[in-house]
PDB file of N, CA, C and O in Angstrom:
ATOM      1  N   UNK A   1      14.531  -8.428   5.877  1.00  0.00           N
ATOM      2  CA  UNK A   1      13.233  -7.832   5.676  1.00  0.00           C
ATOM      3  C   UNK A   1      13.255  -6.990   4.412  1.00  0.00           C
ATOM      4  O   UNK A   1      14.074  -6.095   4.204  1.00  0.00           O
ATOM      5  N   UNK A   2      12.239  -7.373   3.554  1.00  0.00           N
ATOM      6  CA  UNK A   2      12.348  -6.445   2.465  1.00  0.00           C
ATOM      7  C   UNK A   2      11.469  -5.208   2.763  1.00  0.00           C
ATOM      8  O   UNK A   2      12.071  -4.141   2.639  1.00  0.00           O
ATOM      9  N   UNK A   3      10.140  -5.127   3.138  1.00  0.00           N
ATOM     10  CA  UNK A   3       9.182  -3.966   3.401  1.00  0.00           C
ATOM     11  C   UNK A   3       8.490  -4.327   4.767  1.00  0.00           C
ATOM     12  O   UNK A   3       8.682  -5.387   5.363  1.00  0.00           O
ATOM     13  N   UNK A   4       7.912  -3.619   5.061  1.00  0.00           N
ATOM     14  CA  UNK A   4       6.678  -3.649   6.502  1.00  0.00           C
ATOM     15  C   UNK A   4       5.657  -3.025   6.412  1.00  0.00           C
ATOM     16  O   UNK A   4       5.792  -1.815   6.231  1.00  0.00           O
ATOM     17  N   UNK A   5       4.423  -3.515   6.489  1.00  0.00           N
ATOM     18  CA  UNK A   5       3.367  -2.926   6.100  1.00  0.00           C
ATOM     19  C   UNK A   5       2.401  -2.902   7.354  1.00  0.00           C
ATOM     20  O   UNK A   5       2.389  -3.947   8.005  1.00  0.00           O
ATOM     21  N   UNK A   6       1.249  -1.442   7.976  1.00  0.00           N
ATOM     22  CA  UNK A   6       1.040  -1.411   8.585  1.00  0.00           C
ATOM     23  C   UNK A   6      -0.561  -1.723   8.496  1.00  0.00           C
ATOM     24  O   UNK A   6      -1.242  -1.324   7.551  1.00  0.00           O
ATOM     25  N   UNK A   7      -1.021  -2.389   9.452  1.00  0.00           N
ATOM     26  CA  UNK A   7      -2.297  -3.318   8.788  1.00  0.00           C
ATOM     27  C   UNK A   7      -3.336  -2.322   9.095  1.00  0.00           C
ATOM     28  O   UNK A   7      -2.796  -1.334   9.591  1.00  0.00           O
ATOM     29  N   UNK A   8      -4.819  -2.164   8.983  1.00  0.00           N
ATOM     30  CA  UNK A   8      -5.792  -1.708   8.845  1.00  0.00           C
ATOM     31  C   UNK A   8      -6.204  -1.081  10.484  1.00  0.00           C
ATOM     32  O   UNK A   8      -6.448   0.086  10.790  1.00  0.00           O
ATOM     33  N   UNK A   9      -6.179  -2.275  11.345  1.00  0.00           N
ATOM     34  CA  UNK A   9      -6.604  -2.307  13.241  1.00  0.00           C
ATOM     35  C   UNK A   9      -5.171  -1.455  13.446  1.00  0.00           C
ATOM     36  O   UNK A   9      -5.220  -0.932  14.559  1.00  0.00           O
ATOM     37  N   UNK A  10      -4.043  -1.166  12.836  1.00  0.00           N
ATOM     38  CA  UNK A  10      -3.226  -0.213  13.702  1.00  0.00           C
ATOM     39  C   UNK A  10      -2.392  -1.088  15.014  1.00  0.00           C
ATOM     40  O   UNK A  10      -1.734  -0.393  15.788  1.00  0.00           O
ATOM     41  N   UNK A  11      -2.430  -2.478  15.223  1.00  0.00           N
ATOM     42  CA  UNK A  11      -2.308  -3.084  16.223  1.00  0.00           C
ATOM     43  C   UNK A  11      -1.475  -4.253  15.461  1.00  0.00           C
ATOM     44  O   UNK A  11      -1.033  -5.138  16.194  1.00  0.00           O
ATOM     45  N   UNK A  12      -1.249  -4.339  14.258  1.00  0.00           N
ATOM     46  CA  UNK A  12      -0.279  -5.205  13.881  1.00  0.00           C
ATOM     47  C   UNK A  12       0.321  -4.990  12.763  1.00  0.00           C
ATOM     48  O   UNK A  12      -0.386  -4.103  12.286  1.00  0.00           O
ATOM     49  N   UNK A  13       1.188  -5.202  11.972  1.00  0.00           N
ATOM     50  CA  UNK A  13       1.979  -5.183  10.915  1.00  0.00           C
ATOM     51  C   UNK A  13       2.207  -6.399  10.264  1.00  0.00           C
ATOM     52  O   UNK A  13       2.198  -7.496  10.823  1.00  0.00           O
ATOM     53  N   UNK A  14       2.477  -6.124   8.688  1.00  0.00           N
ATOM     54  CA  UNK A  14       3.041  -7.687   7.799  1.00  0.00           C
ATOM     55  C   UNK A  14       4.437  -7.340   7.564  1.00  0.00           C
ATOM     56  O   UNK A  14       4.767  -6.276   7.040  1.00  0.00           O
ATOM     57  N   UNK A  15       5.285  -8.264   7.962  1.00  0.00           N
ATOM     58  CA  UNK A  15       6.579  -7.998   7.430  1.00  0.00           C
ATOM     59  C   UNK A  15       6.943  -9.043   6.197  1.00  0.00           C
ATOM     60  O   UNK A  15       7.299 -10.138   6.633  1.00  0.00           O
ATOM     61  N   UNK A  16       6.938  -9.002   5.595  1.00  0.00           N
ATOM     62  CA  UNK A  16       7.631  -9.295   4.224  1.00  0.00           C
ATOM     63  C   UNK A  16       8.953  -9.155   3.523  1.00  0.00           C
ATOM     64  O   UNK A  16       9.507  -8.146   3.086  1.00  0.00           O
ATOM     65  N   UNK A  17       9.345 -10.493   3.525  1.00  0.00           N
ATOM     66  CA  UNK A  17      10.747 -10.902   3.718  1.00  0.00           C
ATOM     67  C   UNK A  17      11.383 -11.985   2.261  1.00  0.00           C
ATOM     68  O   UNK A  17      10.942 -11.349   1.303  1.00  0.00           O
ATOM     69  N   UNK A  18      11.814 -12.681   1.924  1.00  0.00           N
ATOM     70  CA  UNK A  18      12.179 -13.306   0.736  1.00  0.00           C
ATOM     71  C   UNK A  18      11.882 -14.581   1.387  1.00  0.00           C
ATOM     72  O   UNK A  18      11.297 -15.355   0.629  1.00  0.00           O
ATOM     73  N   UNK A  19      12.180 -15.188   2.952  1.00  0.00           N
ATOM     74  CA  UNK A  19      11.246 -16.416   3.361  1.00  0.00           C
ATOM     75  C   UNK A  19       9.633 -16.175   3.749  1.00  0.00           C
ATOM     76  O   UNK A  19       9.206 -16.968   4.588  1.00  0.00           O
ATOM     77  N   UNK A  20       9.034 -15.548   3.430  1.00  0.00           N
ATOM     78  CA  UNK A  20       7.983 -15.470   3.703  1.00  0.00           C
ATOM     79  C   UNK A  20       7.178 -13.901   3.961  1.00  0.00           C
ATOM     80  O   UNK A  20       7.687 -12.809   3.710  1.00  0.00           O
ATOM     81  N   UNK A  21       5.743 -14.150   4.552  1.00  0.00           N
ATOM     82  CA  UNK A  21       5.474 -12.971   5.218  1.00  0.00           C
ATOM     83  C   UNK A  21       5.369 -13.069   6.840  1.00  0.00           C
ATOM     84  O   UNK A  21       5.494 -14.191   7.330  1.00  0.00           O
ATOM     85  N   UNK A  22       5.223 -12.337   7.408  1.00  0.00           N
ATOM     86  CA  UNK A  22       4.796 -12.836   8.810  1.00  0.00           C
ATOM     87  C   UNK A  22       4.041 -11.287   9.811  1.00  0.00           C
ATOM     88  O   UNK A  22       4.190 -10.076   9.644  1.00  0.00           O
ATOM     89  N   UNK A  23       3.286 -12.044  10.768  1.00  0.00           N
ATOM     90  CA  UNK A  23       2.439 -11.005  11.128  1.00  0.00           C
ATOM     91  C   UNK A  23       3.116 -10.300  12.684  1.00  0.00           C
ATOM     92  O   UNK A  23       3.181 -11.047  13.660  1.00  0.00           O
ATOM     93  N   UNK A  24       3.489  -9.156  12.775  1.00  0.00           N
ATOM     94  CA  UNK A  24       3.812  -8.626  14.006  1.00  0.00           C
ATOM     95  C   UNK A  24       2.587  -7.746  14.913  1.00  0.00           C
ATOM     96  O   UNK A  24       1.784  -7.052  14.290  1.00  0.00           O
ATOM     97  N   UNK A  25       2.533  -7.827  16.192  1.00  0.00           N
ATOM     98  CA  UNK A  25       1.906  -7.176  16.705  1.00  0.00           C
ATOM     99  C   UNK A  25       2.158  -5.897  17.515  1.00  0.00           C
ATOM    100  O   UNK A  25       3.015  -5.981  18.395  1.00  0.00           O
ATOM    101  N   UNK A  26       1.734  -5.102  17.397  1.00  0.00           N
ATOM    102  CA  UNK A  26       2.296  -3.410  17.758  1.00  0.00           C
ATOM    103  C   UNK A  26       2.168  -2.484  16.823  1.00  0.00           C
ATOM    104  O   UNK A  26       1.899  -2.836  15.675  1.00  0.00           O
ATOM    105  N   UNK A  27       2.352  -1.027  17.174  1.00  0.00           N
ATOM    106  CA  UNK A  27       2.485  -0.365  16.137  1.00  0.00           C
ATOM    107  C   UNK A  27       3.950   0.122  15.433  1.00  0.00           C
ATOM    108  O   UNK A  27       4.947  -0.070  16.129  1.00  0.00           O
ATOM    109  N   UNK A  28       4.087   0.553  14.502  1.00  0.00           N
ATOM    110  CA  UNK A  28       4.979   0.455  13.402  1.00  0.00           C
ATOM    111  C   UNK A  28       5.707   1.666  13.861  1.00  0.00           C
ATOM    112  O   UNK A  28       6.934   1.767  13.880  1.00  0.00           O
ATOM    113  N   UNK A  29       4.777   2.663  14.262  1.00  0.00           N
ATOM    114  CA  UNK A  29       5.009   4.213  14.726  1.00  0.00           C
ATOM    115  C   UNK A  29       6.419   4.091  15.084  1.00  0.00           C
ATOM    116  O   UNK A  29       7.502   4.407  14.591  1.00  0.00           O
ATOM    117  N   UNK A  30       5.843   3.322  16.474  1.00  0.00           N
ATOM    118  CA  UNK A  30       7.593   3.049  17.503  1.00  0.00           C
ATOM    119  C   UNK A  30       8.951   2.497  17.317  1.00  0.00           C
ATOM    120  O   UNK A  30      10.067   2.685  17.801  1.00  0.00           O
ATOM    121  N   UNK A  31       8.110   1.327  15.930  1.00  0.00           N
ATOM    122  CA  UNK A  31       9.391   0.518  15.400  1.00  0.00           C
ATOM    123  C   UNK A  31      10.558   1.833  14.430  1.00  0.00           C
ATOM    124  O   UNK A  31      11.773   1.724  14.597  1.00  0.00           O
ATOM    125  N   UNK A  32      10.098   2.776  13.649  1.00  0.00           N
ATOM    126  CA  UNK A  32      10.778   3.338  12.987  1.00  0.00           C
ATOM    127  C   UNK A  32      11.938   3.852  13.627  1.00  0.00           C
ATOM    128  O   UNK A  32      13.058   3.983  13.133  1.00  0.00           O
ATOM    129  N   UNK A  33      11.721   4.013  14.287  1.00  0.00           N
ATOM    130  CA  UNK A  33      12.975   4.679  15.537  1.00  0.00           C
ATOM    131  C   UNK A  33      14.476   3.666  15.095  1.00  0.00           C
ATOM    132  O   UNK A  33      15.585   3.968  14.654  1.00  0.00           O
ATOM    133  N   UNK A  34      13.916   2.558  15.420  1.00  0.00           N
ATOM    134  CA  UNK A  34      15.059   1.260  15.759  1.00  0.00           C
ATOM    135  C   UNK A  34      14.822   0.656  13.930  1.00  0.00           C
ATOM    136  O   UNK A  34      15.739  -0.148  13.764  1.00  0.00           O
ATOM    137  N   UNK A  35      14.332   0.711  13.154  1.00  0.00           N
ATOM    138  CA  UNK A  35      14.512   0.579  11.741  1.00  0.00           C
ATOM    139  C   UNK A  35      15.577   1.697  10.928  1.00  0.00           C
ATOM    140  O   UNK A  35      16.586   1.372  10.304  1.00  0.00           O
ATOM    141  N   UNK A  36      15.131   2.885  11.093  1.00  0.00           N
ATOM    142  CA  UNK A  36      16.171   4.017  10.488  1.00  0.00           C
ATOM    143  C   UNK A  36      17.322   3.263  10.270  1.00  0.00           C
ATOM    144  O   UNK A  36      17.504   2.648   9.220  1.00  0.00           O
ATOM    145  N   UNK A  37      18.334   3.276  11.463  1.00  0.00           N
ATOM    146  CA  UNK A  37      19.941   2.604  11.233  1.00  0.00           C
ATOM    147  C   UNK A  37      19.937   1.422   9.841  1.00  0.00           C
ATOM    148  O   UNK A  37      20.797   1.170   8.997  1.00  0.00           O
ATOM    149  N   UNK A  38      18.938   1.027  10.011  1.00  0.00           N
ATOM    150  CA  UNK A  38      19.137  -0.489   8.870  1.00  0.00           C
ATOM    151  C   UNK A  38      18.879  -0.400   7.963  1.00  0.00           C
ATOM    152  O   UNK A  38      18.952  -1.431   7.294  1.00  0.00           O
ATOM    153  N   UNK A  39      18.248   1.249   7.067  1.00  0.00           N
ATOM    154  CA  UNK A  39      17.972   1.646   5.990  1.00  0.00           C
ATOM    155  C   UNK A  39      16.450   1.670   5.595  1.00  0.00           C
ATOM    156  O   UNK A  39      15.992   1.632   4.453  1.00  0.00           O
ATOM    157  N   UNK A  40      15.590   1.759   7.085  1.00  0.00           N
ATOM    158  CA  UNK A  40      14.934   1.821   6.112  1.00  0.00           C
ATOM    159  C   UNK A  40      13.966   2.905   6.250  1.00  0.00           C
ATOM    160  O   UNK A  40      14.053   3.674   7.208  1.00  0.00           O
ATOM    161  N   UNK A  41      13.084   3.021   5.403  1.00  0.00           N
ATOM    162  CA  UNK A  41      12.457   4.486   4.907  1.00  0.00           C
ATOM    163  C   UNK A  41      11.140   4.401   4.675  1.00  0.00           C
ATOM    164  O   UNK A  41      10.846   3.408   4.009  1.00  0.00           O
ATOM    165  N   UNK A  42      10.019   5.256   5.061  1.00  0.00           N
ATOM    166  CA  UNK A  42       8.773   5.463   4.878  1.00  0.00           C
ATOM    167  C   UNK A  42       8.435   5.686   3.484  1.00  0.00           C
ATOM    168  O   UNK A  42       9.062   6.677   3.110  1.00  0.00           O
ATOM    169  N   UNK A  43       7.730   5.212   2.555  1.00  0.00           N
ATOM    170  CA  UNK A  43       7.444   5.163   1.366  1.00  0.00           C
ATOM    171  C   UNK A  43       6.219   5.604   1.331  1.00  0.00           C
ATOM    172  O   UNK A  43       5.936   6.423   0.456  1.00  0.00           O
ATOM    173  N   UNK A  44       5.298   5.206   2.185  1.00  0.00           N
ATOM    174  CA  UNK A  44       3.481   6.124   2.862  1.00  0.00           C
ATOM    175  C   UNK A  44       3.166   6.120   3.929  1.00  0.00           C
ATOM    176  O   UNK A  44       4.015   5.873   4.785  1.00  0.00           O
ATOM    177  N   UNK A  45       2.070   6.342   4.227  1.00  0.00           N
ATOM    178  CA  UNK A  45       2.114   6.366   5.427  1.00  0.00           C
ATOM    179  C   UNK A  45       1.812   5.345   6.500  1.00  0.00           C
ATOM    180  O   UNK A  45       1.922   5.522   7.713  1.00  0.00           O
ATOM    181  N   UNK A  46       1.349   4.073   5.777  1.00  0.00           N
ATOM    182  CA  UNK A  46       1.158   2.497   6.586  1.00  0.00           C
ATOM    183  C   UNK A  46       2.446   1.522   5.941  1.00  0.00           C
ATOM    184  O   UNK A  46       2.422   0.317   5.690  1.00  0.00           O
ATOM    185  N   UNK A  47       3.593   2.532   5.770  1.00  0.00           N
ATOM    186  CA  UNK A  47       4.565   0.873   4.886  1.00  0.00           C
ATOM    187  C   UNK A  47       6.164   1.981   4.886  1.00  0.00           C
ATOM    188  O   UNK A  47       6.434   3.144   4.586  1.00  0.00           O
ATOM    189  N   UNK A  48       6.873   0.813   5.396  1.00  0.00           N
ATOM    190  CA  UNK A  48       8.436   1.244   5.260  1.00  0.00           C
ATOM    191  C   UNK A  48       9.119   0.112   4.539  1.00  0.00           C
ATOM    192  O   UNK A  48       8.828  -1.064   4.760  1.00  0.00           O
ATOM    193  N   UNK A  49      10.200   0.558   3.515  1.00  0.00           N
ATOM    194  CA  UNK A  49      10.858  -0.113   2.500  1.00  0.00           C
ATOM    195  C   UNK A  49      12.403  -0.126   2.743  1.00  0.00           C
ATOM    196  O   UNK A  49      12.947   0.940   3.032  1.00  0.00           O
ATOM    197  N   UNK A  50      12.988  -1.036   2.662  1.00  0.00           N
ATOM    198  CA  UNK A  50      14.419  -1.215   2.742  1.00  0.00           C
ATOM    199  C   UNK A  50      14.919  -0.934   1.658  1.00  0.00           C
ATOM    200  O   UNK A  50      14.602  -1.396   0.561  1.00  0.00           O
ATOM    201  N   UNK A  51      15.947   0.046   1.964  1.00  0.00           N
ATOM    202  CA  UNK A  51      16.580   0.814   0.643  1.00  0.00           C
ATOM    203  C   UNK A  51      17.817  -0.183   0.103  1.00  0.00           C
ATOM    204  O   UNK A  51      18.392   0.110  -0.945  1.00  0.00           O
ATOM    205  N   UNK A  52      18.178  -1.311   0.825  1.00  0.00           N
ATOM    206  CA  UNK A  52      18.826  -2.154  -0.204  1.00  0.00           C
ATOM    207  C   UNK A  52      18.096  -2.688  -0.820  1.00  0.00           C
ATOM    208  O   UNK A  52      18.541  -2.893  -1.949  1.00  0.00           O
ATOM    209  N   UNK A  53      16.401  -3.328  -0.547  1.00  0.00           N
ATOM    210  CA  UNK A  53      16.109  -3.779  -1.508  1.00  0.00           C
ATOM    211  C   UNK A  53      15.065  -3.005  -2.561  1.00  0.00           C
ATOM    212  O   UNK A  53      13.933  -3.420  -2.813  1.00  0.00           O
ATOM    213  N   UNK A  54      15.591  -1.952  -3.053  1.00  0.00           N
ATOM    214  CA  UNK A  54      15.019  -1.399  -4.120  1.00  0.00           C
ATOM    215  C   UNK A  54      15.523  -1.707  -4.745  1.00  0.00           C
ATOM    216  O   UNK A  54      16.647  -2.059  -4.385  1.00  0.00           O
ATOM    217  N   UNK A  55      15.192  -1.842  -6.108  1.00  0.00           N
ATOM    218  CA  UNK A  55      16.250  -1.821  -7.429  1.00  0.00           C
ATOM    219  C   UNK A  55      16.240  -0.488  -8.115  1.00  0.00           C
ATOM    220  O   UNK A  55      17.243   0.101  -8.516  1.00  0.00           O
ATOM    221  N   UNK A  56      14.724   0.015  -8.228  1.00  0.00           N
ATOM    222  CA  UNK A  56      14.627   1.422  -8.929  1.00  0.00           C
ATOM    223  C   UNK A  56      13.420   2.063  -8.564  1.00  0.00           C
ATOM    224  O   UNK A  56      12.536   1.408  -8.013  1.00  0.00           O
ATOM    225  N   UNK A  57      13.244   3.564  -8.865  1.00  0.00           N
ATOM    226  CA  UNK A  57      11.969   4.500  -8.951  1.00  0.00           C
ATOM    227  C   UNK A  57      11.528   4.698  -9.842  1.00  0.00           C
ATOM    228  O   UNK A  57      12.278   4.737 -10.817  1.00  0.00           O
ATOM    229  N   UNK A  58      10.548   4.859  -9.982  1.00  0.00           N
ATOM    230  CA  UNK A  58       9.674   5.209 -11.624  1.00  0.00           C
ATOM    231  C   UNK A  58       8.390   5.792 -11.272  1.00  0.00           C
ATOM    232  O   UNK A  58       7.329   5.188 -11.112  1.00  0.00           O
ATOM    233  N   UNK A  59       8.673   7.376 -11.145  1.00  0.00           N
ATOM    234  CA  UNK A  59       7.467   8.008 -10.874  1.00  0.00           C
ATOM    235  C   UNK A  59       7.360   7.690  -9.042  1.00  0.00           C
ATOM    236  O   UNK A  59       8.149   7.610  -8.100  1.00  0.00           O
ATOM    237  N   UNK A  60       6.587   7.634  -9.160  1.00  0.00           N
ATOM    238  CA  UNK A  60       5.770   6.823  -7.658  1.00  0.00           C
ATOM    239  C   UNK A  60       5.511   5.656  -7.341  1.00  0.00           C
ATOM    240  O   UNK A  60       4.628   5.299  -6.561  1.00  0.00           O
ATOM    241  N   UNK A  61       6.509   4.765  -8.114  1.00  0.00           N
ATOM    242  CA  UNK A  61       6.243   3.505  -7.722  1.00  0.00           C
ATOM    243  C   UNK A  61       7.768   2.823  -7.895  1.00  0.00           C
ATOM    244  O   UNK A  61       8.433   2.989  -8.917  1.00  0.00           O
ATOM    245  N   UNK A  62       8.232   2.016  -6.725  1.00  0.00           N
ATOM    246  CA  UNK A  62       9.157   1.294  -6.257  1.00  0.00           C
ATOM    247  C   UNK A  62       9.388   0.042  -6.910  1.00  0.00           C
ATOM    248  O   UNK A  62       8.523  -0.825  -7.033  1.00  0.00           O
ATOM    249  N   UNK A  63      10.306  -0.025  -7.237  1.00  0.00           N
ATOM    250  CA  UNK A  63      10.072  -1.824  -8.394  1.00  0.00           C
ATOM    251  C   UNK A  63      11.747  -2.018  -6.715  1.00  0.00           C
ATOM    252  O   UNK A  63      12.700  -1.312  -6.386  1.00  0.00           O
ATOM    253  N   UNK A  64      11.245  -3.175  -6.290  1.00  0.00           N
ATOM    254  CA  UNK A  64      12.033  -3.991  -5.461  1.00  0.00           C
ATOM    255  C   UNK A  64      12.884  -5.132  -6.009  1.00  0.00           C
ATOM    256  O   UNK A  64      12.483  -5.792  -6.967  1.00  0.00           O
ATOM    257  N   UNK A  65      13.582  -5.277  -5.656  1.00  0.00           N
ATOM    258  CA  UNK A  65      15.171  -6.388  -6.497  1.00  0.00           C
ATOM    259  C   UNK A  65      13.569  -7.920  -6.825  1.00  0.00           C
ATOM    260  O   UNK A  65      13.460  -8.681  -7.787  1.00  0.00           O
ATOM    261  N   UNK A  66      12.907  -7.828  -5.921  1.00  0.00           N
ATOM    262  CA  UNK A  66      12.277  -9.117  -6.596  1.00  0.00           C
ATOM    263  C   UNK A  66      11.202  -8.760  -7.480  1.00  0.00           C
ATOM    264  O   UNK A  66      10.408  -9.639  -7.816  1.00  0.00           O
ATOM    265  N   UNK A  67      11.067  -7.518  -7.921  1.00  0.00           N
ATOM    266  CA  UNK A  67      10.142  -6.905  -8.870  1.00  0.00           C
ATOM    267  C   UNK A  67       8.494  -6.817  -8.150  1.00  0.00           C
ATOM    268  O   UNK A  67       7.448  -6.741  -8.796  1.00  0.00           O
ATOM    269  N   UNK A  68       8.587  -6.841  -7.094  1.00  0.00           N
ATOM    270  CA  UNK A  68       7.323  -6.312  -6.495  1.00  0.00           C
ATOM    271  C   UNK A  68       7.418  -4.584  -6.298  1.00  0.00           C
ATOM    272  O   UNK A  68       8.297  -3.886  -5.793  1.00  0.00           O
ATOM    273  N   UNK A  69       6.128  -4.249  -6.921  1.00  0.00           N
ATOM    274  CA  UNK A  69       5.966  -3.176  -7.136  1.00  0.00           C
ATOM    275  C   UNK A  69       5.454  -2.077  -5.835  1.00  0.00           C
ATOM    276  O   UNK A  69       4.282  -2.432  -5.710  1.00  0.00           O
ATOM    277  N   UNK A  70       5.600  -1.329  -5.149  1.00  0.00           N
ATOM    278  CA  UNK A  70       5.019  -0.385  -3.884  1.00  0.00           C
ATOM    279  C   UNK A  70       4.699   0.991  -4.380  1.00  0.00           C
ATOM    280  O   UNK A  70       5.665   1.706  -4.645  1.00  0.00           O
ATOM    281  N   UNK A  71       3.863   1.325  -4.496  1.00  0.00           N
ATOM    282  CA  UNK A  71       3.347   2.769  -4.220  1.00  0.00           C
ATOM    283  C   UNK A  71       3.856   3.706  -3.433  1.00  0.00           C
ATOM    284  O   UNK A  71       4.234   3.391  -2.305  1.00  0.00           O
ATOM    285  N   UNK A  72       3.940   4.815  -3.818  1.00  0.00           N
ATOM    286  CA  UNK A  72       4.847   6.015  -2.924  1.00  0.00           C
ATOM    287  C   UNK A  72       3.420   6.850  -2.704  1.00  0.00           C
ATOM    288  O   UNK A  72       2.469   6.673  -3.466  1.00  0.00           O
ATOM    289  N   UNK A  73       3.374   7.729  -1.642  1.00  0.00           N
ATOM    290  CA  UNK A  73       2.256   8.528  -1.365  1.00  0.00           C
ATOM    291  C   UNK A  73       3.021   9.855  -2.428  1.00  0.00           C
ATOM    292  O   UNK A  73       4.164   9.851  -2.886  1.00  0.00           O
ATOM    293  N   UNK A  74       2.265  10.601  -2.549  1.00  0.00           N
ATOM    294  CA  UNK A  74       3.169  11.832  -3.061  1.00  0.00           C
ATOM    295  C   UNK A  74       3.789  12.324  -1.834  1.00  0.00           C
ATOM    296  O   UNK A  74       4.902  12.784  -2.087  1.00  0.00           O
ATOM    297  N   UNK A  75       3.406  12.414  -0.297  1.00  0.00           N
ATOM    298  CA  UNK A  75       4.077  12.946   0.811  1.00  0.00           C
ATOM    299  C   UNK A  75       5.566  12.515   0.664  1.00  0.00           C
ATOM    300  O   UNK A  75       6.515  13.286   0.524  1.00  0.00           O
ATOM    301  N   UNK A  76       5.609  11.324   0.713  1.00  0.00           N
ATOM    302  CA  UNK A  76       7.205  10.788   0.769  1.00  0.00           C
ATOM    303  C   UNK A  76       7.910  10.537  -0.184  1.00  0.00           C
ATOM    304  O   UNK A  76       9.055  10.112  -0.029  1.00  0.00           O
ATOM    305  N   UNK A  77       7.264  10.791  -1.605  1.00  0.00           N
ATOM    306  CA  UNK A  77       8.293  10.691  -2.304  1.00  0.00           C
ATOM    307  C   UNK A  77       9.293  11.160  -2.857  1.00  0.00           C
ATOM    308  O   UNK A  77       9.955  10.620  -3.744  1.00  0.00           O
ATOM    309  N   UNK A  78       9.566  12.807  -2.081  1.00  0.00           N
ATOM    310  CA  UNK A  78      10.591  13.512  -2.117  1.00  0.00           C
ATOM    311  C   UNK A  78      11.734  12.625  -1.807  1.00  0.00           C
ATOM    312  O   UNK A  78      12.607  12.136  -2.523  1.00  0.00           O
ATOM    313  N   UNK A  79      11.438  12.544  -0.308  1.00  0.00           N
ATOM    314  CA  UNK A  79      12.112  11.695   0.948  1.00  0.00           C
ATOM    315  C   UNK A  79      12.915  10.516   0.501  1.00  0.00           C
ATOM    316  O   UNK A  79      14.105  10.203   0.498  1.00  0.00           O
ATOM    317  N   UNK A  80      11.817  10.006   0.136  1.00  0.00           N
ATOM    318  CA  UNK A  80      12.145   8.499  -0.531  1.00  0.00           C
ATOM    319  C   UNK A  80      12.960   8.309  -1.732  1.00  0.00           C
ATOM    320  O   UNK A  80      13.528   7.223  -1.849  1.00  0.00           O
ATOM    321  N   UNK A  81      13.117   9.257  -2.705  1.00  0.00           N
ATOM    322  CA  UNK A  81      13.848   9.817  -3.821  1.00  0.00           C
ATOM    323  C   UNK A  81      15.546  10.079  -3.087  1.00  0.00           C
ATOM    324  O   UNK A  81      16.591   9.450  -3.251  1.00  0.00           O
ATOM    325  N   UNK A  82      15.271  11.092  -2.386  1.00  0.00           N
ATOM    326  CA  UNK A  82      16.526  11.201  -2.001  1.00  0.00           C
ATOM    327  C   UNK A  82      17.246  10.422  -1.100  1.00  0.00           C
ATOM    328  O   UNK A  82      18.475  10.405  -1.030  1.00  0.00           O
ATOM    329  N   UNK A  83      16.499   9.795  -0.428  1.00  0.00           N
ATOM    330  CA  UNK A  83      17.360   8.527   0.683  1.00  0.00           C
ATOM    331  C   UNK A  83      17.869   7.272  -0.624  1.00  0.00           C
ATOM    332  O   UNK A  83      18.872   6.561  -0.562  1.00  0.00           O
ATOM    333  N   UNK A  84      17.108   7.292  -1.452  1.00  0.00           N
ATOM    334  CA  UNK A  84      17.520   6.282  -2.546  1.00  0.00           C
ATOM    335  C   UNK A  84      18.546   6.547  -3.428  1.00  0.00           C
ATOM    336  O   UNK A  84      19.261   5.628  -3.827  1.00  0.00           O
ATOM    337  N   UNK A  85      18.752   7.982  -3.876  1.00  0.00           N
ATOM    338  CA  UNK A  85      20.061   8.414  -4.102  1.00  0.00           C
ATOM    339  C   UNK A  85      20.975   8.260  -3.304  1.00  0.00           C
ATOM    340  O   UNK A  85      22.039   7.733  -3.630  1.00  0.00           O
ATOM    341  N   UNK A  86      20.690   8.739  -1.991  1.00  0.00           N
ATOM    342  CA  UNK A  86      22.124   8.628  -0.649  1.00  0.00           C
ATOM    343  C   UNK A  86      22.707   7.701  -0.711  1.00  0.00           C
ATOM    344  O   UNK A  86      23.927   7.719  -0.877  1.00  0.00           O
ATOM    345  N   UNK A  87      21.924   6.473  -0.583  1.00  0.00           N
ATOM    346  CA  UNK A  87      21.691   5.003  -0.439  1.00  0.00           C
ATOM    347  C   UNK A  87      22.914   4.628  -1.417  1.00  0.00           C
ATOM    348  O   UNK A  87      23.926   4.255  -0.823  1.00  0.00           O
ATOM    349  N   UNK A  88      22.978   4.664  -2.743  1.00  0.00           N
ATOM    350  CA  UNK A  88      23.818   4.654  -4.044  1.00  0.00           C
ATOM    351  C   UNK A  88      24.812   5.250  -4.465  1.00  0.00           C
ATOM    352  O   UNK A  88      25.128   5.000  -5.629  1.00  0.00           O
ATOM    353  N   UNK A  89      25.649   6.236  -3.686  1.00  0.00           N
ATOM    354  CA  UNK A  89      26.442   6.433  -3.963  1.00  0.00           C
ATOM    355  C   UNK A  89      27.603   6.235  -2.660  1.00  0.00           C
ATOM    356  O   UNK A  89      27.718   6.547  -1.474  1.00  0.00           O
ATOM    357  N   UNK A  90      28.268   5.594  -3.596  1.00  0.00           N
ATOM    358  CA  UNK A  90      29.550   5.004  -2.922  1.00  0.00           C
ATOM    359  C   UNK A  90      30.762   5.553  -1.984  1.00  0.00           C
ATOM    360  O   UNK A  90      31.591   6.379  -2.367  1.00  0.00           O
ATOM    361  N   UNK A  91      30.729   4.990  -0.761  1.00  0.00           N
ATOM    362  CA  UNK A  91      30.859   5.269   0.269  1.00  0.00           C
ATOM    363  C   UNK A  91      32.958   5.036   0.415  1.00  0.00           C
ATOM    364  O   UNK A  91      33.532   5.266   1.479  1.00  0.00           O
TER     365      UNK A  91
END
């Protein structure tokens, strides 16, 4: 999974992946719980991003290893800054 995006009705999500997109039903709220461990991180407030697949930050916006671009809210992009540092240094 590269990102997850939380749809408009609140009752389903797009997950977006390198085979495709695909549509889940539920809210996202609950999924974060069981996402955390796998890296991944709230970027706004309808969308969580996998911190392996970032490549870089620039300002408020996320360039992803396949060069799709995501928006950071200003809320999370402290957050998101620093989990992306954590993320990068070698363990």
């Amino acid at each position: 999974m590269d990102w997850i995006q939380e749809l408009t009705q609140k009752e389903s999500s797009a997950i977006h992946t390198k085979h495709g997109d695909y549509q889940k039903y539920g809210s996202l709220t609950d999924e974060l719980k069981s996402l955390t461990p796998y890296g991944f991180i709230r970027c706004r407030q309808n969308c969580y991003v996998s911190l392996e697949k970032i490549h870089s930050i620039c300002d408020d916006t996320i360039i992803l290893t396949n060069h799709l671009q995501l928006h950071m809210s200003q809320r999370y992009v402290l957050k998101t800054l620093a989990a992306f540092e954590r993320s990068r240094v070698p363990r």
